[in-house]
C-alpha positions as a LaTeX table, in Angstrom:
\begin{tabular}{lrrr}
\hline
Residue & $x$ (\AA) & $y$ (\AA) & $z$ (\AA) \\
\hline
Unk1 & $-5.42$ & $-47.31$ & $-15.95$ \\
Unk2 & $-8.38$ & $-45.10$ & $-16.47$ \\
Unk3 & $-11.76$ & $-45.79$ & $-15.04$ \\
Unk4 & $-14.39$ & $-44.57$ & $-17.22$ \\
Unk5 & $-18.11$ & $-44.04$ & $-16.51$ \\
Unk6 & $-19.11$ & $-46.56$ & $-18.40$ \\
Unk7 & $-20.38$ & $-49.88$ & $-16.96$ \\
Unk8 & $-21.21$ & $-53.62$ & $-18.24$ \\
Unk9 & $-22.82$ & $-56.35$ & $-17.75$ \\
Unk10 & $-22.81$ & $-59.71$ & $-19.09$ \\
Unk11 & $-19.68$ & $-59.22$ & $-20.49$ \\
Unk12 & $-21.14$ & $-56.01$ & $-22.57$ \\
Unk13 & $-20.87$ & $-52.48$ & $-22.24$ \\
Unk14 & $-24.19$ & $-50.98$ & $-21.57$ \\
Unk15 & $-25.04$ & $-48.15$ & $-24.09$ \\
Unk16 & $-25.47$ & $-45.09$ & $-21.14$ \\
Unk17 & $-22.43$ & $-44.19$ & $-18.44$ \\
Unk18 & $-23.18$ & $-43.95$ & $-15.06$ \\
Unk19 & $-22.04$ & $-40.54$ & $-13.88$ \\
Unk20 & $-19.77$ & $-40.94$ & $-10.97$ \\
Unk21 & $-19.07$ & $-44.35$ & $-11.34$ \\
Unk22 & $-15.65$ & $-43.97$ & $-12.50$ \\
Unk23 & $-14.48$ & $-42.00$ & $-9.10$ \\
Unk24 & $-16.56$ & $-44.43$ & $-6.84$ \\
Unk25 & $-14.52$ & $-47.50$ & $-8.14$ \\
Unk26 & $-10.97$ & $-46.11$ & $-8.23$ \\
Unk27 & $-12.00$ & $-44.62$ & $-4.75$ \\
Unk28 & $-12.65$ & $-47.93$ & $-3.28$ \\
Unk29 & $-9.98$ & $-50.00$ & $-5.27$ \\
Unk30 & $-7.25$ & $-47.48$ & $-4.28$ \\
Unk31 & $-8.31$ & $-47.64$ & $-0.65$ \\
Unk32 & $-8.77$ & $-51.66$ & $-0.58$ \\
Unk33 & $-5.60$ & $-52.61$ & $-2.37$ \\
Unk34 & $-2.92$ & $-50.45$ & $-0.01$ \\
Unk35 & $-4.48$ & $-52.62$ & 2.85 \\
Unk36 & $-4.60$ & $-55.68$ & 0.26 \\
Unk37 & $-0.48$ & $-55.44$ & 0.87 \\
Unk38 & $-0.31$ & $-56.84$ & 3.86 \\
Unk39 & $-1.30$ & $-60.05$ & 2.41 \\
Unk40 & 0.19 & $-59.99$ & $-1.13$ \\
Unk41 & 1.70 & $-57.30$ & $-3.58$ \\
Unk42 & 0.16 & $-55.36$ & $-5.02$ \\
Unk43 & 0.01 & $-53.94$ & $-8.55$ \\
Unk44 & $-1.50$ & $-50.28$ & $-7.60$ \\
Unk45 & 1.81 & $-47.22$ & $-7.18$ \\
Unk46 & $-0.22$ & $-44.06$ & $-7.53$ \\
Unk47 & $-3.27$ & $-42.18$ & $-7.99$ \\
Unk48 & $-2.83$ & $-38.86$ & $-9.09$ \\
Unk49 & $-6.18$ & $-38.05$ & $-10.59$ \\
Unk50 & $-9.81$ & $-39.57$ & $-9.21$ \\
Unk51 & $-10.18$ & $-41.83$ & $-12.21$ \\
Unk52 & $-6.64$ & $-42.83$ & $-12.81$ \\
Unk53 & $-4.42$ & $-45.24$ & $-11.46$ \\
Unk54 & $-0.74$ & $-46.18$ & $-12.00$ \\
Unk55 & 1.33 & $-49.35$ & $-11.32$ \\
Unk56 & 3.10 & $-52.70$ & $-12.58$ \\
Unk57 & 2.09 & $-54.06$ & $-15.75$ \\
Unk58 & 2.06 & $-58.09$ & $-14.63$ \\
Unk59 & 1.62 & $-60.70$ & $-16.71$ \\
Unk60 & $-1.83$ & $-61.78$ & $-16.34$ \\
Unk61 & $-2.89$ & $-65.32$ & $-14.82$ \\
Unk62 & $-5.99$ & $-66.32$ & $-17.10$ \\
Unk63 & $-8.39$ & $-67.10$ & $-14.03$ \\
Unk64 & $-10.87$ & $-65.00$ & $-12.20$ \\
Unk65 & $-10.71$ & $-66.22$ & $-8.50$ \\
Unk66 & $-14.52$ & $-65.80$ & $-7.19$ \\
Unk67 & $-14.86$ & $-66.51$ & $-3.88$ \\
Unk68 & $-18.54$ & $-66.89$ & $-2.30$ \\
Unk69 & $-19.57$ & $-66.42$ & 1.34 \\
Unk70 & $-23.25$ & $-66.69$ & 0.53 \\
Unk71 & $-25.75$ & $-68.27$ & $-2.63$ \\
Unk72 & $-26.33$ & $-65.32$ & $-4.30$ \\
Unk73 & $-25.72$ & $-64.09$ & $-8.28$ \\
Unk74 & $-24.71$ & $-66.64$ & $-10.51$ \\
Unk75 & $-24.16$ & $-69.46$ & $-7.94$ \\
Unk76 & $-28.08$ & $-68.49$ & $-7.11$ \\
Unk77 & $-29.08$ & $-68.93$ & $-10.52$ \\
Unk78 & $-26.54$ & $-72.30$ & $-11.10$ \\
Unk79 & $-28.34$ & $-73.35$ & $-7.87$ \\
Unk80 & $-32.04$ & $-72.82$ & $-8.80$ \\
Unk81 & $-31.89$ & $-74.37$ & $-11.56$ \\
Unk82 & $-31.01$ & $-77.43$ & $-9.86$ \\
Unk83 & $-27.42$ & $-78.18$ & $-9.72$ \\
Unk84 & $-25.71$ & $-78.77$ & $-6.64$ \\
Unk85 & $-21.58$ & $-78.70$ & $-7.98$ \\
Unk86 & $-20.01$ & $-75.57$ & $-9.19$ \\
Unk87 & $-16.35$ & $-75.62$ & $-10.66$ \\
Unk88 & $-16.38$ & $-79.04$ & $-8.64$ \\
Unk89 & $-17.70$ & $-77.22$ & $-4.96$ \\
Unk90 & $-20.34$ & $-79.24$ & $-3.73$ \\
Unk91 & $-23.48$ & $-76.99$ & $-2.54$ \\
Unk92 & $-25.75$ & $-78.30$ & 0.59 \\
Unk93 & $-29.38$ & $-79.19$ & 0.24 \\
Unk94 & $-31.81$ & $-77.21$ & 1.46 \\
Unk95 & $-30.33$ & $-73.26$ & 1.30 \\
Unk96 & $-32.17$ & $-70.37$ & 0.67 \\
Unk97 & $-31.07$ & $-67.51$ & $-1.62$ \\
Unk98 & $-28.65$ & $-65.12$ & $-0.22$ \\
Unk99 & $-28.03$ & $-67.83$ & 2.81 \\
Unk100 & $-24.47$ & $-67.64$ & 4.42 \\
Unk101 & $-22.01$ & $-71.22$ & 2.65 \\
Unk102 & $-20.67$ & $-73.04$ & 5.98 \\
Unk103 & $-17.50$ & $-71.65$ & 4.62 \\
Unk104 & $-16.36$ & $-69.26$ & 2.21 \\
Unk105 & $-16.19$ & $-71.59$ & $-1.10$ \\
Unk106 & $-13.74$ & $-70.54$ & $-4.02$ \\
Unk107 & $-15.42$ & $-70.97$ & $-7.92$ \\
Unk108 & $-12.68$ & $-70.38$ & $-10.32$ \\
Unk109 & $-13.55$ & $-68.66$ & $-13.93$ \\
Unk110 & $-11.50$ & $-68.83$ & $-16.84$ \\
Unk111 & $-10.59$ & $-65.36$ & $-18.55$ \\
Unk112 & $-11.68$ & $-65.27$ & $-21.95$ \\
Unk113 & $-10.37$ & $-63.32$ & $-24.27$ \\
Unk114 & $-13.25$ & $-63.24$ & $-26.29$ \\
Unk115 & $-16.78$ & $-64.42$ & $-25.64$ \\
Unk116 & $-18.33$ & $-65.14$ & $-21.64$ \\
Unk117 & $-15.84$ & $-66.29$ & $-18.54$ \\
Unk118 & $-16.75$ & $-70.11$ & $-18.14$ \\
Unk119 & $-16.84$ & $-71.95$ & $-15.44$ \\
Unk120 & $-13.70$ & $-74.21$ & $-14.19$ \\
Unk121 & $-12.69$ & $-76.97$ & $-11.06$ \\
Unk122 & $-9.24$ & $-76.83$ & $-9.54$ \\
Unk123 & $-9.41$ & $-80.04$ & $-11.71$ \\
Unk124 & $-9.49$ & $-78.94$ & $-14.43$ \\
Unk125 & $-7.10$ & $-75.43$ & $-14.18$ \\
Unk126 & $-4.49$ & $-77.87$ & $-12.89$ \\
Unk127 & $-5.56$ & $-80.53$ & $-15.99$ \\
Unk128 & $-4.84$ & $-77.64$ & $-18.06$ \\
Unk129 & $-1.91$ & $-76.65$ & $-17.12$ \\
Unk130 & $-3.11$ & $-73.36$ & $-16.97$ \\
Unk131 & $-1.00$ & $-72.69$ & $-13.55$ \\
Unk132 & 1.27 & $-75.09$ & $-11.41$ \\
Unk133 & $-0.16$ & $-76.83$ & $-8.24$ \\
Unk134 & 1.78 & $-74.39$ & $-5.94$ \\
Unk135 & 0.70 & $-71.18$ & $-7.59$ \\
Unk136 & $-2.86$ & $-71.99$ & $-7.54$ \\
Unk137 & $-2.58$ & $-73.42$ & $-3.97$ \\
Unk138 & $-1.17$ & $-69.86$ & $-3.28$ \\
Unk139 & $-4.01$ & $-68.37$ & $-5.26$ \\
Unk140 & $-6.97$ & $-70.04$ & $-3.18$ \\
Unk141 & $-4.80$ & $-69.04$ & $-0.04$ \\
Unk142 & $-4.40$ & $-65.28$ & $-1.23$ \\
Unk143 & $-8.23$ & $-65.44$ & $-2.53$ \\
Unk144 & $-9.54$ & $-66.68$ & 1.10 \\
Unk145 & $-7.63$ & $-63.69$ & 2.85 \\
Unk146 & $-8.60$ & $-61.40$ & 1.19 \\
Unk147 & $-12.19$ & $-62.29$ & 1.57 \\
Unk148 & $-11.47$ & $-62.41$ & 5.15 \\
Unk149 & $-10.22$ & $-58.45$ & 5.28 \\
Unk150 & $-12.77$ & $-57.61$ & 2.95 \\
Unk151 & $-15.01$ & $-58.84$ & 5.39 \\
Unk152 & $-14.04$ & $-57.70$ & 8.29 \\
Unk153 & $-14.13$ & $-54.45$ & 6.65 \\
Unk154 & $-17.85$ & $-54.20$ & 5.45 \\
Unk155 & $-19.19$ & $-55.83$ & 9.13 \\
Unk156 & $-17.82$ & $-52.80$ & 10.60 \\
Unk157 & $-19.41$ & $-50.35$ & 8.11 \\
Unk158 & $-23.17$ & $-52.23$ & 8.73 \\
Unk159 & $-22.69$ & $-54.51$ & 5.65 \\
Unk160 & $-22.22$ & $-57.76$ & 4.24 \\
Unk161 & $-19.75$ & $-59.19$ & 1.77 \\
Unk162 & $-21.48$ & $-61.18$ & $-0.47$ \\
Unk163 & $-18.75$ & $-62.61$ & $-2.82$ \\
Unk164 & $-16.13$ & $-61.05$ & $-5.05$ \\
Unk165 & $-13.35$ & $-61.73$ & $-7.36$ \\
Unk166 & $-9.80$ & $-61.81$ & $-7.54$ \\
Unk167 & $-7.43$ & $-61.15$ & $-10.44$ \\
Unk168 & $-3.87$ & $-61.83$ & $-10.01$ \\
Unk169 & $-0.72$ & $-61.88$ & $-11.61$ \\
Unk170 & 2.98 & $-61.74$ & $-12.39$ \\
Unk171 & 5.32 & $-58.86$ & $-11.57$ \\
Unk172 & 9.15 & $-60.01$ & $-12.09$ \\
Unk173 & 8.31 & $-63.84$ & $-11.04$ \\
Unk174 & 6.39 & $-62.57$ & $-7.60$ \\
Unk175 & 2.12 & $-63.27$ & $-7.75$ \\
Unk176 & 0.77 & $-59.55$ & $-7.51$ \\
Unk177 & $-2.71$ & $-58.58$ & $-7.21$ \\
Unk178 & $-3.98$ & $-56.89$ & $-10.60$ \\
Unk179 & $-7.08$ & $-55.16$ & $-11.36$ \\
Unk180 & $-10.01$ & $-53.37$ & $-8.51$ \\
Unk181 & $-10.33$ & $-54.58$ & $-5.37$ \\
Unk182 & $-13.86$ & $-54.85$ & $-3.01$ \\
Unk183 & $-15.91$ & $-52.52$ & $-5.41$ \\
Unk184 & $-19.45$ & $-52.51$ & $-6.59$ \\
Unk185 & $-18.15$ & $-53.88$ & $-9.91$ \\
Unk186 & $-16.20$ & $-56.94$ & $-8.66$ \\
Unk187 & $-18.03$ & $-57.82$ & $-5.25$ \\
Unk188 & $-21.74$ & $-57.79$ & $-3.87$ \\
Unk189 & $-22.78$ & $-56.14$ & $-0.76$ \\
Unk190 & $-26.04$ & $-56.84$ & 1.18 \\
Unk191 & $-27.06$ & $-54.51$ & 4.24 \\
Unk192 & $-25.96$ & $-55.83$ & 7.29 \\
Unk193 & $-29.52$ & $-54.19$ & 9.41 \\
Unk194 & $-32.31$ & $-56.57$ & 8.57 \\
Unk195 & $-30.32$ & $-59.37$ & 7.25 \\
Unk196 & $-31.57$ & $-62.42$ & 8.88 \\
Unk197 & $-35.43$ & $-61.48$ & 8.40 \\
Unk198 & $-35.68$ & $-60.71$ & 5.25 \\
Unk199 & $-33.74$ & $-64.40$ & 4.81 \\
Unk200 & $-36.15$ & $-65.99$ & 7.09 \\
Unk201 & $-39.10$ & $-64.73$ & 5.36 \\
Unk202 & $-37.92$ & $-65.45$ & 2.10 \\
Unk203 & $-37.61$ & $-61.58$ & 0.99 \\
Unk204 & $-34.85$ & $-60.42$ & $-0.87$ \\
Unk205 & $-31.94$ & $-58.87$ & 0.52 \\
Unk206 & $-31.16$ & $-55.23$ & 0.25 \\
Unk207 & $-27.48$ & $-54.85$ & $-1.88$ \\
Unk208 & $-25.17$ & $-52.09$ & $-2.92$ \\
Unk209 & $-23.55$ & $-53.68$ & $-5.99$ \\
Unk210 & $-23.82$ & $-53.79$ & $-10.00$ \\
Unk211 & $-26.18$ & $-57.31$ & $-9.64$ \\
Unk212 & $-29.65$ & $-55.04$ & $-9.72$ \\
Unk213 & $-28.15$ & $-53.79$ & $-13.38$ \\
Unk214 & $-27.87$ & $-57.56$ & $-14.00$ \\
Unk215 & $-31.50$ & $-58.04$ & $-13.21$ \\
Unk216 & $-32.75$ & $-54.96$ & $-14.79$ \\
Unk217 & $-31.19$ & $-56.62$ & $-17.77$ \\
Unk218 & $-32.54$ & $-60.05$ & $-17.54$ \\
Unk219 & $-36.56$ & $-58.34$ & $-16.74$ \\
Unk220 & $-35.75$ & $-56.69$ & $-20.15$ \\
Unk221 & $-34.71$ & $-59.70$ & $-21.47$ \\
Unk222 & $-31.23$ & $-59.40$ & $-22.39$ \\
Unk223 & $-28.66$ & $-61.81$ & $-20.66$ \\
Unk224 & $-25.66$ & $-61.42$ & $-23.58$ \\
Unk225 & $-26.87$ & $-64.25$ & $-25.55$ \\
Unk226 & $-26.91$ & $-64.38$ & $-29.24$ \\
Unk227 & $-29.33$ & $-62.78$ & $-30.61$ \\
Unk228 & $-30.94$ & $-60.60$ & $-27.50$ \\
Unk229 & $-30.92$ & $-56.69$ & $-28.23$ \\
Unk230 & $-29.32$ & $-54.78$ & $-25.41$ \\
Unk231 & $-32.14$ & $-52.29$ & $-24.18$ \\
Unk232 & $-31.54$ & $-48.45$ & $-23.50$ \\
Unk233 & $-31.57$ & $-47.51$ & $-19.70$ \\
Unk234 & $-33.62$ & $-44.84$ & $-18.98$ \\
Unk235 & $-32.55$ & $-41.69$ & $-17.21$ \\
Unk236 & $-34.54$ & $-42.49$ & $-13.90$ \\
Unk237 & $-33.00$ & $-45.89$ & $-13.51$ \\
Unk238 & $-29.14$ & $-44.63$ & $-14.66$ \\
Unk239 & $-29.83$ & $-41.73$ & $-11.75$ \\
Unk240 & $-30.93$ & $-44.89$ & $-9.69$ \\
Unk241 & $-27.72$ & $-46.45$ & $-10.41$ \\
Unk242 & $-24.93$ & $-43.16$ & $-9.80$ \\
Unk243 & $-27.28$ & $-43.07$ & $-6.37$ \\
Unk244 & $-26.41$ & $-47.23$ & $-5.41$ \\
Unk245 & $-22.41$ & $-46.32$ & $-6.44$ \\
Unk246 & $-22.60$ & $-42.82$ & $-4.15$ \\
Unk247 & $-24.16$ & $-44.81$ & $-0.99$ \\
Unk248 & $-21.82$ & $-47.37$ & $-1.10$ \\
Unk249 & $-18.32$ & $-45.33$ & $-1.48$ \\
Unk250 & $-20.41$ & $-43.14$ & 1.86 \\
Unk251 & $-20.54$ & $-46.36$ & 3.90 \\
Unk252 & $-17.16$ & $-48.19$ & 2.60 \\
Unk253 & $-15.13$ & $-44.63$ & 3.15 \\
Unk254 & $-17.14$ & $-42.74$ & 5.83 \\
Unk255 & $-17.18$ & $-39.38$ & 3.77 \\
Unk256 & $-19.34$ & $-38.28$ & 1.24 \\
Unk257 & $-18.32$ & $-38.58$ & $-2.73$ \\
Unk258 & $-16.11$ & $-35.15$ & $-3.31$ \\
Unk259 & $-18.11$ & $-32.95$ & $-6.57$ \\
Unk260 & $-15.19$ & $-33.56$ & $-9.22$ \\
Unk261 & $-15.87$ & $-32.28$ & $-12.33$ \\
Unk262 & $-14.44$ & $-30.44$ & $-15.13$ \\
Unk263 & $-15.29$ & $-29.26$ & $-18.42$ \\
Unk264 & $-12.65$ & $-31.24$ & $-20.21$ \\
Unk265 & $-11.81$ & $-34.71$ & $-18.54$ \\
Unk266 & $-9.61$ & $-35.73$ & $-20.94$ \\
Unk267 & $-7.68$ & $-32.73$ & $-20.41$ \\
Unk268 & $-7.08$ & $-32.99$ & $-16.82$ \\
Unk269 & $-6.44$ & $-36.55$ & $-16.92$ \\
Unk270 & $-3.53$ & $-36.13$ & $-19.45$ \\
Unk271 & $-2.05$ & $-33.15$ & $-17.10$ \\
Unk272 & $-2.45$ & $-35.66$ & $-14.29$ \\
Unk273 & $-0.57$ & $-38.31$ & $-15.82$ \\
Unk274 & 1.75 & $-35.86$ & $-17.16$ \\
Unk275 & 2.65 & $-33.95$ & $-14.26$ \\
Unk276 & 3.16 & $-37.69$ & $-12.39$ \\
Unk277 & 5.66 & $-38.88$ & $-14.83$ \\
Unk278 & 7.45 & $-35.49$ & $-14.74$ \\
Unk279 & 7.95 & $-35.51$ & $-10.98$ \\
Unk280 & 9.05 & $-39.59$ & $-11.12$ \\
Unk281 & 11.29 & $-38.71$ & $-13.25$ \\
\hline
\end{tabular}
């Protein structure tokens, strides 16, 4: 797996790259899923270049496990608008955005293969057949431990895990965690420091994740629906953007983002990958 520069939103790739980004995720994921193994396999077996990663090819489950610690994002929005029950998770009355759940709820999304993730209860995924009551009870167990490392994790590095997702799936019959794990891409962040007033006076929250692209989007008035025209970013903001990635991989790996570059990327990656396989042999 390669991680590229480029970044999406709304289930579209935005037309600029964010310089960096491609280190900062498969920085974080690689660090995130060799801890991830003391709670399930994982599908991660090397990383011999900053922007690749090798491992198990699984056969994918079709579900995104999101787990939320706090109304934020799309559960925010969902929320706002005036519902109370997402994928069948009953909300409280009366919560503020960015305000802690009593508990960690988990709010399954199917993966599409085309088109937007939708939506789905434990219901329905088990109406569906899409997996068997034991595998998905193992899911939502997996899901909520992970969440708990995760945040262990960020509370010690002065920060907040929001919510996240989970992508599982088969290696020779066994589940195995697929995909990142605990990035920018994949989870929100909020800064521990200052937390609690900026809830109580109804200020939003200071974050290190990809949402503020989301809402960049949305002022500009694109959201991925039909017909919307996916605006250019300008230079300022995609420098904004490589600077949110940076601060984050700082706090989550206590060292500073190492200068990698190269004239020909593609190059070194192939000699990378090369040079692996040749010594695996």
């Amino acid at each position: 797996m390669v991680t590229s520069d480029r970044i999406s939103a709304f289930d579209h790739i935005l037309k600029q790259a964010i310089p960096q980004k491609g280190k900062v995720l498969s920085g974080i994921a690689t660090h995130f899923l060799h801890s991830a193994q003391t709670i399930v396999p994982t599908w991660l077996e090397a990383t011999p270049h900053p922007n690749v990663s090798i491992g198990k090819l699984c056969q994918p489950i079709m579900l995104e496990m999101v787990v939320r610690g706090y109304l934020a994002g799309h559960s925010w929005r969902e929320y706002k608008a005036g519902k109370r029950l997402i994928c069948g998770v009953k909300m409280p009355d009366g919560m503020k955005e960015g305000q802690a759940f009593p508990t960690p709820i988990i709010t399954p999304a199917t993966k599409a293969e085309e088109g937007h993730d939708l939506d789905i209860s434990k219901e329905d995924i088990l109406a569906q057949g899409i997996v068997s009551k034991e595998v998905l009870e193992q899911l939502y167990d997996y899901s909520l431990r992970l969440f708990a490392l995760g945040t262990d994790y960020a509370a010690e590095r002065g920060l907040i895990l929001v919510d996240t997702k989970y992508e599982f799936g088969f290696y020779q019959d066994e589940i195995t965690l697929m995909d990142e794990l605990h990035t920018p891409d994949s989870s929100r962040y909020y800064i521990k420091e200052g937390y609690q007033d900026r809830l109580a006076n109804g200020e939003a929250q200071k974050q290190l994740s990809k949402e503020f692209v989301r809402e960049w989007l949305m002022a500009n008035n694109f959201q991925g629906k039909d017909g919307q025209v996916l605006p250019d970013m300008p230079d300022s903001f995609v420098e904004t953007v490589t600077g949110r990635y940076s601060e984050l991989y700082q706090i989550l790996m206590n060292k500073e983002l190492s200068d990698y570059k190269t004239d020909d990327v593609l190059w070194e990656i192939e000699t990378a990958i090369r040079e692996y396989f040749e010594c695996t042999e």
